[in-house]
N, C-alpha and C positions, 0 to 999 in steps of 0.2 A: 504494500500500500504506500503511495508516494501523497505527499498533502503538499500543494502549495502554501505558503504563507503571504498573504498580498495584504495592499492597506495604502491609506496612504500616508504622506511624508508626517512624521511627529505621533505618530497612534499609537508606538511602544509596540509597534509588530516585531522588530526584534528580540525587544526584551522578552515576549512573551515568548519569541524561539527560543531563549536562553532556561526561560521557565518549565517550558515542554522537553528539552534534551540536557538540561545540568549545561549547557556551555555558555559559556563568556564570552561570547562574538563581541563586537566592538557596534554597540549601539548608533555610535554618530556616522557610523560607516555610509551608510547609503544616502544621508543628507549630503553629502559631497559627491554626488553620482557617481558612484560606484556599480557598477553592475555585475561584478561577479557575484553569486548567489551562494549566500551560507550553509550548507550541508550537514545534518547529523542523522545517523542510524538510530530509533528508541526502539527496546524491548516492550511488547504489545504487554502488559500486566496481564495474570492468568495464575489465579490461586489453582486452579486444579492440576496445573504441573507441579507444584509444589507438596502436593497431597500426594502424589502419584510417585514422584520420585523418592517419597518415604516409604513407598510400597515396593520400585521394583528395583531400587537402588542404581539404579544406570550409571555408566560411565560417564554422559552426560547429558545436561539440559538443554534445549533447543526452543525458546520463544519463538514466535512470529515476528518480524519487526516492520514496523514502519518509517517510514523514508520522508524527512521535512526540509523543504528548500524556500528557507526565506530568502525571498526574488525584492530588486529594487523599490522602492515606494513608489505610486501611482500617482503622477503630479497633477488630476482630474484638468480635463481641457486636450489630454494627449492626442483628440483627434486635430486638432489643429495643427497638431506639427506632424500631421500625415501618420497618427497611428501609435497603438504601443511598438513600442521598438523592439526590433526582429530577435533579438536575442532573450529577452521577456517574455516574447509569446511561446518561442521557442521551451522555454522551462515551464509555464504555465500551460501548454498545451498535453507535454508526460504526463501530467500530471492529474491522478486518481481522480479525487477532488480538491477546493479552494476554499482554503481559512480565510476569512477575510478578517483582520481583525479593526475592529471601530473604536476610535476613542471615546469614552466617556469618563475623562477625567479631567480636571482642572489641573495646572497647573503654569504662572505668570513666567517660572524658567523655561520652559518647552512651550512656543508660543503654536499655535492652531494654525497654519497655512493659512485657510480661510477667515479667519481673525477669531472666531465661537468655536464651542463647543456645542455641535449638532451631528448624534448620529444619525438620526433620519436622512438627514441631506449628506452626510457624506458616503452612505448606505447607496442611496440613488445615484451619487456624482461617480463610484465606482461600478456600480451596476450599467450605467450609462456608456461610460468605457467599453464594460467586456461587449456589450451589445454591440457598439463600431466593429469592434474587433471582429464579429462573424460577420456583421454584417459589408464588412468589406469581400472575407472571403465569400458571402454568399452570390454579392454583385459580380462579382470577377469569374465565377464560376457558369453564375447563369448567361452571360456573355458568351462562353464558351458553346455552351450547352445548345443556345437557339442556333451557335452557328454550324451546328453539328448534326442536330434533329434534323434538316432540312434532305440532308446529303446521305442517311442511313437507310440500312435498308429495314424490313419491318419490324421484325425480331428485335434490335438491339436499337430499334428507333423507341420502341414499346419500355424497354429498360428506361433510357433516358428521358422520356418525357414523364416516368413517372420521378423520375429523381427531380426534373424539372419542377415538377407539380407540388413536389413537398418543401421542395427550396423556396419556393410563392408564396405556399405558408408558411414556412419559417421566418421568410423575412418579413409577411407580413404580421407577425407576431412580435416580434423583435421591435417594428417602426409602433406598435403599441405599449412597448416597455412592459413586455411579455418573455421571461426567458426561455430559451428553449427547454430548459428541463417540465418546464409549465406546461407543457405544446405536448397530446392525447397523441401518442404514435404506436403502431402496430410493431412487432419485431423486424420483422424485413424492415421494416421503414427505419428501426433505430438501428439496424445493420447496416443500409444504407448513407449514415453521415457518419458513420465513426470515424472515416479516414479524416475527416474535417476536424478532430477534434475542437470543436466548439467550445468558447468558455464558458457561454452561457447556460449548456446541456450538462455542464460537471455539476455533482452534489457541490453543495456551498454552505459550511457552518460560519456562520456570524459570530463571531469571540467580542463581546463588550468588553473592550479593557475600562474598569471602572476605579475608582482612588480608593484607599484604605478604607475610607468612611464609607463605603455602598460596599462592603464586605457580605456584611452581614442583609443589606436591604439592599442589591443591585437594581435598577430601572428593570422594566420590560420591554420586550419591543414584539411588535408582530409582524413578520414576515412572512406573509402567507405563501409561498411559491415551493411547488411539489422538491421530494429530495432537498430539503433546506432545513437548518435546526438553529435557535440561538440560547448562545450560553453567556454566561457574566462571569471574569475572574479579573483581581487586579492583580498586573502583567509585574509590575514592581515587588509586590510581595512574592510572589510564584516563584520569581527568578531566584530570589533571596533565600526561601524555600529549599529550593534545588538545586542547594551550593552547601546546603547541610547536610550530618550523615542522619542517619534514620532515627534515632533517638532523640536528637535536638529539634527534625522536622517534627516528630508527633507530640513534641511539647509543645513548641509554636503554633501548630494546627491546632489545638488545646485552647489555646490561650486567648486565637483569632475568632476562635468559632468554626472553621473549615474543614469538613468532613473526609472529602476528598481530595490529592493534591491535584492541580488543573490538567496536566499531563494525561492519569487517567482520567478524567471526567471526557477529554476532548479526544484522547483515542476511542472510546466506548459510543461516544456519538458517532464520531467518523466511520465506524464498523455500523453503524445500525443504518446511518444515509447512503451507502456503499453497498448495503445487503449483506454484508462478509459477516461468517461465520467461524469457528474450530473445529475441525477432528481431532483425535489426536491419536499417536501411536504410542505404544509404552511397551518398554522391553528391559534388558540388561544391557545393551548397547545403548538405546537411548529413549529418551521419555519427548516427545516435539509436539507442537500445538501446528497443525499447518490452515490458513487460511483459503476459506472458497466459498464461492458465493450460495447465497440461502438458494437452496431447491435443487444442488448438485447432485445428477444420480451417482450412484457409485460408481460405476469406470469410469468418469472422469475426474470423481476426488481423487483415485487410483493415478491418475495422469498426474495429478499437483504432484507427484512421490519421484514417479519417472512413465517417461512413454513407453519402454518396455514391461510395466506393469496395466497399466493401459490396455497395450496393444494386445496381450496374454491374459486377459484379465477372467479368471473363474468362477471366485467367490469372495464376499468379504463375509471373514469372523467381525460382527461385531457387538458390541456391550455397550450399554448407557454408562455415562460415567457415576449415576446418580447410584445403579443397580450395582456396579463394579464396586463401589467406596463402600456400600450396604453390606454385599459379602463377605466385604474383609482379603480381595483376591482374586486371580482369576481363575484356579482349579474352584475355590467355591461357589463363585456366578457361574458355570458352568454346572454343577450340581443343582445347582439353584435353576436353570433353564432358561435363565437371565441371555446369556450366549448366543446371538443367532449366525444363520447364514445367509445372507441375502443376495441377492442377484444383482445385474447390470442397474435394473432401472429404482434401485432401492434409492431413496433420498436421503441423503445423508443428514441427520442433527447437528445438533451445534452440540459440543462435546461426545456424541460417537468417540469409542475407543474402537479402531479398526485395524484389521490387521487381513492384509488383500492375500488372497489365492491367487500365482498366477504361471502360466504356462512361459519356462524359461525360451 
């Protein structure tokens, strides 16, 4: 799972990267336009590997990880100088889905681009943005497209004038400040623009960076647009947080009121806007959580493992992990009838403990 981090100039987007991965990036960086983009690997949190590796002792642990690339600030207005810049869209295009994060905090040392403190409006000034962004590639494409329909023959005339068709409403969704994730599309049709990676079509959480004082009472916001979620953490404290070792943060956390530290609350969103789930496999070699998406049959969570299990694929043993922890073990959920065997078109759970059959 890759997250962009976008926002614009002064919103404390980096500091909250620093909050989310323990690192120290150099906050004033990207006010001097800097565009190389900051990179850290985070372990997806997952108590039941924890639980499991007390059970089967493995050699070792294996998380899922997610991947954060906080990219440039968004200086709103970018279509006037012809666009996010190619290297921008370029990182934000990889990319799973988009943190966006909005300032709501005061502060007279870190002055507001736009002179206030207004998420609303800067919610829309950056939504506004990604909207150009397709909507440039939609222009440029449909351009192509009419000059192409004319000159096909029927078959693959048929292909493109329906990609035609759905580019017509997309853009004209988009000129309604309409994102495409919002926009009712059938599968082919969402097979059909995936090459485009669109920014508007990515899942998108909203992070209120809010001031120590809305700790405990953050603002609300409503963003009603499909695959979107919004959360509140202040990006200062987090960071601060997660430069601690684990003793001092759950005193701090104590002290703050803060249940959970930001990190997970925004991985655990970002897995539920994304649809991703956990299998997991558990042995003496190794105990792993591996990542795929909700309603995966089993030969192809088989595929997340390697294609030659996949491609040989017999049967999965597998066990709930609720049933597993219950028994005490797997010879005993196996007594217990807990155990099954399922076939190709089995849907996989979220914590399945599976362990594939497969013809070498």
């Amino acid at each position: 799972m890759k997250l962009a981090i976008i926002g614009l100039a002064n919103s404390g987007k980096t500091t909250v990267f620093n909050a989310l991965t323990r690192s120290t990036a150099e906050t004033a960086a990207f006010s001097s336009g800097q565009m190389e983009p900051n990179l850290a690997m985070v372990k997806v949190p997952d108590q039941r590997l924890e639980v499991l590796a007390q059970m089967f002792k493995p050699r070792k642990v294996t998380y899922a990880d997610v991947q954060y690339v906080d990219v440039a600030g968004i200086s709103g207005g970018e279509r006037q100088g012809g666009g996010l810049p190619p290297a921008l869209l370029n990182y934000l295009g990889t990319a799973d889905a988009l943190v966006h994060v909005v300032r709501a905090f005061a502060d007279e040392g870190v002055p507001h681009p736009n002179g206030s403190v207004n998420p609303l409006r800067d919610v829309a000034t950056v939504d506004l943005e990604l909207s150009f962004s397709d909507l440039a590639i939609i222009e440029k494409r449909l351009v192509r497209l009419n000059a192409e329909i004319t000159k096909m023959a029927t078959k693959d005339k048929e292909l493109r004038v329906a990609e035609r068709d759905l580019l017509v409403r997309l853009q004209a969704a988009l000129e309604a400040e309409t994102p495409i994730r919002n926009v009712e599309m059938s599968e082919e049709e969402e097979r059909m623009i995936r090459g485009f990676q669109f920014l508007t079509a990515k899942p998108m959480l909203i992070v209120l960076n809010v001031g120590e004082e809305a700790i405990n009472n953050p603002p609300s916001m409503d963003y009603p647009y499909q695959k979107s979620a919004v959360v509140a953490l202040c990006g200062k404290i987090e960071a601060e947080l997660a430069q601690l070792d684990d003793a001092d943060t759950a005193t701090f956390m104590a002290d703050l009121g803060i249940s959970s530290p930001a990190r997970d609350v925004v991985i655990q969103r970002s897995y539920e806007l994304l649809g991703l789930i956990s299998f997991l496999t558990a042995g003496e070699d190794e105990v792993r959580a591996w990542p795929i998406r909700r309603n995966t049959p089993a030969v192809e969570a088989a595929g997340s493992i390697h294609s030659d299990i996949q491609r040989g694929f017999i049967r999965a043993e597998t066990v709930a992990y609720t049933d597993l922890i219950s028994a005490g073990g797997m010879n005993e959920a196996k007594k217990a009838g807990t155990v099954r065997l399922e076939g190709k078109t089995y849907i996989v759970q979220d914590g399945d403990i599976c362990h594939f059959r497969f013809n070498k």
